[in-house]
C-alpha positions in Angstrom: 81.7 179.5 -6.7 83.8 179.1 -3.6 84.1 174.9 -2.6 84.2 174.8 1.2 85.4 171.2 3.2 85.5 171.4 7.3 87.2 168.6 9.8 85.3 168.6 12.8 86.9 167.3 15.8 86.3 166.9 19.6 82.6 166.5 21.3 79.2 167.2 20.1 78.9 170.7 21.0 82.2 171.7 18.9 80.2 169.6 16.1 77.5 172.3 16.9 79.6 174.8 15.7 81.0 172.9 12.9 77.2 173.1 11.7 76.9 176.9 12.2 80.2 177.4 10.4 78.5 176.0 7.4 75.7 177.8 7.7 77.8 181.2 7.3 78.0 179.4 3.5 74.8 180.9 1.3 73.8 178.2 -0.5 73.7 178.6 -4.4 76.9 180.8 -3.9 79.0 178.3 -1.9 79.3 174.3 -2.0 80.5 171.5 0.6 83.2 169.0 -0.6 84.3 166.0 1.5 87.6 165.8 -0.7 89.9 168.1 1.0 91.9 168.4 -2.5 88.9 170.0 -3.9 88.6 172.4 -1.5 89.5 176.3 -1.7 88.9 176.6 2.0 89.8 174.2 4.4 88.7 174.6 7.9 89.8 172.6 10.8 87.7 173.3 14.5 89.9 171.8 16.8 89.7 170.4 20.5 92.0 171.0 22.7 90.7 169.8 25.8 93.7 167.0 26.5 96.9 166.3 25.3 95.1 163.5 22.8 93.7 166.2 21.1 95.5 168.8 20.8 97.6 166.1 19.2 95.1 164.8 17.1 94.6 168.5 16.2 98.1 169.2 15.0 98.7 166.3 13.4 95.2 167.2 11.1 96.5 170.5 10.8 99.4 169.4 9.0 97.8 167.3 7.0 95.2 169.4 5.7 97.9 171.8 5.1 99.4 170.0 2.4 96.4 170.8 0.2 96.4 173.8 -2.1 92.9 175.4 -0.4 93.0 178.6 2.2 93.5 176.8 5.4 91.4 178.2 8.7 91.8 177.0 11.8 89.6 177.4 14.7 88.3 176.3 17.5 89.1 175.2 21.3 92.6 174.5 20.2 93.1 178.1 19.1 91.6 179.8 21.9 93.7 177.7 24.3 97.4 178.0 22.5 97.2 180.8 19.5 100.8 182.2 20.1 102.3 179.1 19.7 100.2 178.0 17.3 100.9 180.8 14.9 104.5 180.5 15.2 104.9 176.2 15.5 102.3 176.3 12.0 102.9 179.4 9.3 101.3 176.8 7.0 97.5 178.2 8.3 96.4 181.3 6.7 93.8 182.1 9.1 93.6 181.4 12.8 90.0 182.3 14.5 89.9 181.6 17.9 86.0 181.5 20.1 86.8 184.8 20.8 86.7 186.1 17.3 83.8 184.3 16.3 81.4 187.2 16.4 83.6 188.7 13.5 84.6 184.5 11.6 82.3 186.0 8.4 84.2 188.9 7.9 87.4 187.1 8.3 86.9 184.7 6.1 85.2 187.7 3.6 89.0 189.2 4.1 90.4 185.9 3.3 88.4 184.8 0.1 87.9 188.7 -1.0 84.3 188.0 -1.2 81.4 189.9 0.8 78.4 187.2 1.0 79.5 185.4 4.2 77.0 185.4 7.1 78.0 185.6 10.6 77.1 182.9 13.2 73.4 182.0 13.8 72.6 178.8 15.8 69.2 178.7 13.6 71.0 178.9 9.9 72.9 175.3 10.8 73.8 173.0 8.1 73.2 169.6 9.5 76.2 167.0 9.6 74.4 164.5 11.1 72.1 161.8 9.6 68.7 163.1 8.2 66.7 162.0 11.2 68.7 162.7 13.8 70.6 166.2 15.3 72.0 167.9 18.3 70.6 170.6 20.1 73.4 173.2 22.2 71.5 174.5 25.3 75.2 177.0 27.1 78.2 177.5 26.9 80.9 178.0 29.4 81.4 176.4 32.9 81.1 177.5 36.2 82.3 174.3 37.7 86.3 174.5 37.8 87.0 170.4 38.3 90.9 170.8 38.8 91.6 168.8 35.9 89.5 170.8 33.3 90.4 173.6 30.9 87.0 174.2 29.8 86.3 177.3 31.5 89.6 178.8 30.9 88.6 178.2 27.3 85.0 178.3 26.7 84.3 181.2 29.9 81.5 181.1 32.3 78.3 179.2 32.1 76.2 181.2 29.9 72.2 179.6 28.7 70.7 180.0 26.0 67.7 182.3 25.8 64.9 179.8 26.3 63.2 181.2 23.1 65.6 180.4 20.7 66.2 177.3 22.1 62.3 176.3 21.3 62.7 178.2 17.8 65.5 175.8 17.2 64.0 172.7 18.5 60.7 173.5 16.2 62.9 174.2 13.2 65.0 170.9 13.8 61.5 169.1 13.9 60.0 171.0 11.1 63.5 169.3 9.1 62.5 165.9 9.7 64.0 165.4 12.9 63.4 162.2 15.0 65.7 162.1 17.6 67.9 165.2 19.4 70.2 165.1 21.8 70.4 167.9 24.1 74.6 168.7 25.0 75.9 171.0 27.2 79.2 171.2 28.9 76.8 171.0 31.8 73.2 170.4 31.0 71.4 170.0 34.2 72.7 173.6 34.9 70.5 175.4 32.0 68.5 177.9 33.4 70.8 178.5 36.7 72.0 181.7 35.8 68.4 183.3 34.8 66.2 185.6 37.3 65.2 183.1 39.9 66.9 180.2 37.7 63.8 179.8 35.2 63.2 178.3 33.3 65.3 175.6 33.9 66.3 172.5 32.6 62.3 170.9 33.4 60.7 174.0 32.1 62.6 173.4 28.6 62.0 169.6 28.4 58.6 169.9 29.3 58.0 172.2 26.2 60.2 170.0 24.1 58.3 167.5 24.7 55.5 168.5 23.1 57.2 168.9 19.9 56.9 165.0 18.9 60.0 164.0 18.6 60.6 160.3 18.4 63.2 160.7 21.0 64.9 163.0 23.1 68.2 162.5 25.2 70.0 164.4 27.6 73.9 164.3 27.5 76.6 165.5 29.7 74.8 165.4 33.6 76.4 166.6 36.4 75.8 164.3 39.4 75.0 166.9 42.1 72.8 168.9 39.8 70.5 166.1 39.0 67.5 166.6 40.9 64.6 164.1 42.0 62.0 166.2 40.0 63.7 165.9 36.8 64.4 161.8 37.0 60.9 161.6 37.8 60.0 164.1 34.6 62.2 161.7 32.5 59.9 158.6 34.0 56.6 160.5 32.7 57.7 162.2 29.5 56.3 160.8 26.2 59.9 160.9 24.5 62.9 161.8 26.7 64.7 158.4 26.7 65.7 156.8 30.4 69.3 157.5 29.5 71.5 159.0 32.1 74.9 159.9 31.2 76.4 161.0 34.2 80.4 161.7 34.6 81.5 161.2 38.3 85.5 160.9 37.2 85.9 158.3 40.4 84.5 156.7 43.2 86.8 157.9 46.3 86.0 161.2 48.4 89.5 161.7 48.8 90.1 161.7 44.9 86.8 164.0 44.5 87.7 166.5 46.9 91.5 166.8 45.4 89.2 167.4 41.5 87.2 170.0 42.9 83.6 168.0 42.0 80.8 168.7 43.9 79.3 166.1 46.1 80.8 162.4 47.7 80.7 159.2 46.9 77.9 158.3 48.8 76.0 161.0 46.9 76.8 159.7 43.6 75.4 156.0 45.2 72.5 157.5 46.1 72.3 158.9 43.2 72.0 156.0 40.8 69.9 154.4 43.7 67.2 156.7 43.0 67.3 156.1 39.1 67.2 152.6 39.1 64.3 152.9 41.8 62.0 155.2 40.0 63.3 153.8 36.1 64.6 150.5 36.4 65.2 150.1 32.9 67.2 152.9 32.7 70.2 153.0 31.2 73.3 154.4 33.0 76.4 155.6 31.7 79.2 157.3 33.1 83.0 158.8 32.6 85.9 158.0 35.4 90.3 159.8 35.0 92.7 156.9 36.2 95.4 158.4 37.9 94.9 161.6 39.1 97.5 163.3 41.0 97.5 161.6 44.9 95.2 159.0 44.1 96.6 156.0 45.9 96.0 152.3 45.2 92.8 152.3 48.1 91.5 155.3 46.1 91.7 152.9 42.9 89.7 150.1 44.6 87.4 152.2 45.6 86.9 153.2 42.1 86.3 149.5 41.0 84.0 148.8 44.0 81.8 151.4 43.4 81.8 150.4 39.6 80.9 146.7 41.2 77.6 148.5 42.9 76.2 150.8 40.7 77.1 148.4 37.5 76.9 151.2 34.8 75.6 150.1 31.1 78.3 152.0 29.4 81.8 153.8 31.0 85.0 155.4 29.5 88.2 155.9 31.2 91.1 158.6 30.3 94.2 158.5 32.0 94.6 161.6 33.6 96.3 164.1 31.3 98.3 166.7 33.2 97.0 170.5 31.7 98.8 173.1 32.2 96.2 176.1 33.4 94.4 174.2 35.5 94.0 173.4 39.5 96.0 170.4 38.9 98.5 170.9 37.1 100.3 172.4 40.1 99.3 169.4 42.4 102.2 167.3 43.8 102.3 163.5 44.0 101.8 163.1 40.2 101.0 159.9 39.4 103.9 158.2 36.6 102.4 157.0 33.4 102.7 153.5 33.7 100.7 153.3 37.1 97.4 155.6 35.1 97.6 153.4 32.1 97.5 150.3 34.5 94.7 151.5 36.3 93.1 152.5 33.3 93.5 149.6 32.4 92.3 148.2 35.2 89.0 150.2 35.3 88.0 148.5 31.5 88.7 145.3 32.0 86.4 145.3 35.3 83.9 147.1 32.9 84.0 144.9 30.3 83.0 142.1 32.5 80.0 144.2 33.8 78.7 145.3 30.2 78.8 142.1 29.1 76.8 140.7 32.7 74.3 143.5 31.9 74.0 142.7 28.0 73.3 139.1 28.7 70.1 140.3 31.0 69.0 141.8 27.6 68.9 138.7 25.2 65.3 137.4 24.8 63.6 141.3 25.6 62.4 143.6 22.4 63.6 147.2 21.6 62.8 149.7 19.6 64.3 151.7 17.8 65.8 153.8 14.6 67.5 152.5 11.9 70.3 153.7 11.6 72.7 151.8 8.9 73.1 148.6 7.0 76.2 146.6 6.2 76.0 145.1 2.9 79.0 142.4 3.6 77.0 141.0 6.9 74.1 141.5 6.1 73.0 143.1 9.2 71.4 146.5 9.9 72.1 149.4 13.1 69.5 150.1 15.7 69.5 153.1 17.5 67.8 152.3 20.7 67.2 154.5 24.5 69.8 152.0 25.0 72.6 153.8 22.6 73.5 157.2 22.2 74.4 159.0 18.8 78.1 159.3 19.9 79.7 156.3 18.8 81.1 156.0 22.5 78.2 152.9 23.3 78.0 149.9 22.1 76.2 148.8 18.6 72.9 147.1 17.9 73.0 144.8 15.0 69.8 142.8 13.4 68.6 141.3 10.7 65.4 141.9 9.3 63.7 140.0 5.8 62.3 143.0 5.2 63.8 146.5 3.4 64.3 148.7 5.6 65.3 152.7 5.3 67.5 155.0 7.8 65.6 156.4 10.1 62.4 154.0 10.5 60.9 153.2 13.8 61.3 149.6 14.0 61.3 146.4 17.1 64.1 143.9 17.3 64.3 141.1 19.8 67.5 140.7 21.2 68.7 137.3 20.7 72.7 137.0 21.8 75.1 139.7 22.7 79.2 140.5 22.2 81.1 142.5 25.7 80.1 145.7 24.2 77.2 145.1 21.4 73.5 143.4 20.9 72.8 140.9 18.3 68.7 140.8 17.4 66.4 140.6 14.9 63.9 142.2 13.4 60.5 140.9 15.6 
């Protein structure tokens, strides 16, 4: 019996195929290890989206390499730089980039000299997530070509998933167990857009969804121009989508947007999130902004941090622009030096962290609920996953305490009685 271990690194959706990689695995015939040293295959799916990552790819790479399992390496990474790859690393026995993936099982059969590995199927997943909770891949690709993103280059065109098997999915998630899902794309307000007369559509899915009776149900990875009227108002009568609105708009200057490529202006994005709160006040708003992208000037900057002021997003990360080669901006002159992006990064978080905390303090004496989702033994406290927190570990944490037992995964209320800049401190009411 073959003992199989997988690092899987980068967003949710390359965690997706981390999931179906396992699946290719018949149980009985094959079993999972965390212990890389017990491993006779090792596979690593790398990101390679940034320079963080393909660095946090290689340096994996080599690490896992000093183990005496079959080492496969897949992923974003491989797709982007294979050439070099191959030649900078003869440590890897196998190297499988996206474009091979219809033929991973019979590579790896090559590899183990075996004949019992399956190929890809999004419904044979072996979840890596807790027991109550999963995500649910609705394309792949992107059509939108942002100056500083490799994606497309990497992952191709927008492509949806047949509406179908997304449902047959979502049933046999639910049919697990399943309380919560989040639905990730690289662009999920596009599902649907390149079907005959662009349905069904990202409503027509949700609305079928749910039905399903999921606890809840949480829709990642928006694109701001994309984000239409009808569907905040769905998400204000649905039984279970949570008022969560993760929305990346990279900055806040119409110069700066214009020089990425995004759709829209800032004045859209306002209006944007004016409409949300509106309709859902109590929804939660999260968002994504590059510091530093090539010809953004110190006004650009400001504006930045003033429209961060007005909007006042619940959660926000910042990357200092990484420089790609591939993409639109790459080529672009007035490159902004290091020091100045880390300063504005730096910038950018520290005015956040003010305006997280401003927001969290507005939630001390009001009730959420929740899932539980952890307990730490040394504090004493347990985890609550609320609409307030997504299953990415990018927000911030709620902790409470509760006299009573409690089990991962139970719906429970806690009263929110103090908070930290980034994290809620409650109890159980």
């Amino acid at each position: 019996m073959h003992t199989i271990g997988i690092v899987s690194l980068g967003c949710a959706k390359n965690l997706v195929d981390s999931e179906m990689i396992l699946g290719m695995f018949k149980d009985g015939d094959y079993r999972f290890t965390d212990d890389p040293a017990a491993a006779d295959v090792l596979i690593v799916n790398t990101c390679g989206f940034i320079a963080d990552a393909k660095k946090e790819a290689v340096e994996t790479i080599l690490e896992m390499a000093q183990y005496p399992g079959k080492l496969v390496v897949v992923g974003c990474f491989v797709e982007r730089d294979l050439s070099e790859l191959q030649k900078s690393i003869p440590e890897v026995d196998l190297w499988v980039p996206l474009r091979d993936y219809p033929t991973l099982h019979q590579k790896i059969e090559k590899l183990l000299g075996t004949t019992d590995v399956a190929p890809l199927n999004p419904l044979k997943r072996v979840l890596s997530t807790p027991s109550y909770s999963a995500y649910l891949r609705l394309s792949e690709g992107c059509n939108n070509f942002c100056a500083f993103c490799a994606i497309p280059f990497i992952r191709g065109r927008f492509v949806s998933r047949p509406f179908a098997e997304i449902l047959e999915e979502a049933k046999l998630l639910r049919q697990k167990g399943i309380k919560e899902i989040a639905l990730v794309s690289q662009d999920t307000t596009r599902y649907g857009f390149d079907f005959v007369g662009q349905k069904p559509n990202i409503i027509d899915l949700l609305k079928e969804i749910d039905t399903l009776g999921f606890y809840s149900i949480r829709l990642l990875y928006l694109y701001p121009d994309e984000l239409p009227d009808e569907l905040i108002n769905f998400v204000k009568e649905s039984k279970s989508v949570a008022p969560y609105f993760d929305v990346p708009i990279q900055c806040g200057s119409d110069n700066v947007l214009r020089g990425m490529n995004r759709h829209g202006t800032r004045a859209d994005i306002l209006s944007l999130f004016h409409r949300i709160k509106e309709k859902l006040p109590q929804a939660i708003l999260r968002t994504t902004l590059i510091a530093g992208f090539p010809g953004e000037t110190e006004s650009d900057h400001k504006e930045t941090l003033d429209l961060m002021e007005e909007i006042r997003f619940d959660h926000l990360g910042c990357f200092p622009y990484s420089r790609e080669e591939g993409t639109a901006a790459y080529r672009l002159p007035n490159q902004i030096p290091e020091a100045t992006k880390k300063r504005r990064h730096d910038e950018i978080m520290a005015a956040q962290r003010k305006i997280s905390h401003e927001r969290n303090k507005l939630l001390v004496g009001t009730s959420m609920e929740g899932l539980v989702t952890g307990y730490d033994p040394i504090k004493k406290l347990y985890t609550l996953r609320s609409y307030w927190n997504a299953p990415d570990d990018i927000d911030g944490t709620i902790y409470f305490s509760s006299v009573d037992s409690l089990k991962n995964g139970d719906v429970v209320t806690v009263k929110i009685t103090s908070c930290f800049i980034y994290d809620l401190m409650g109890e159980k009411a």
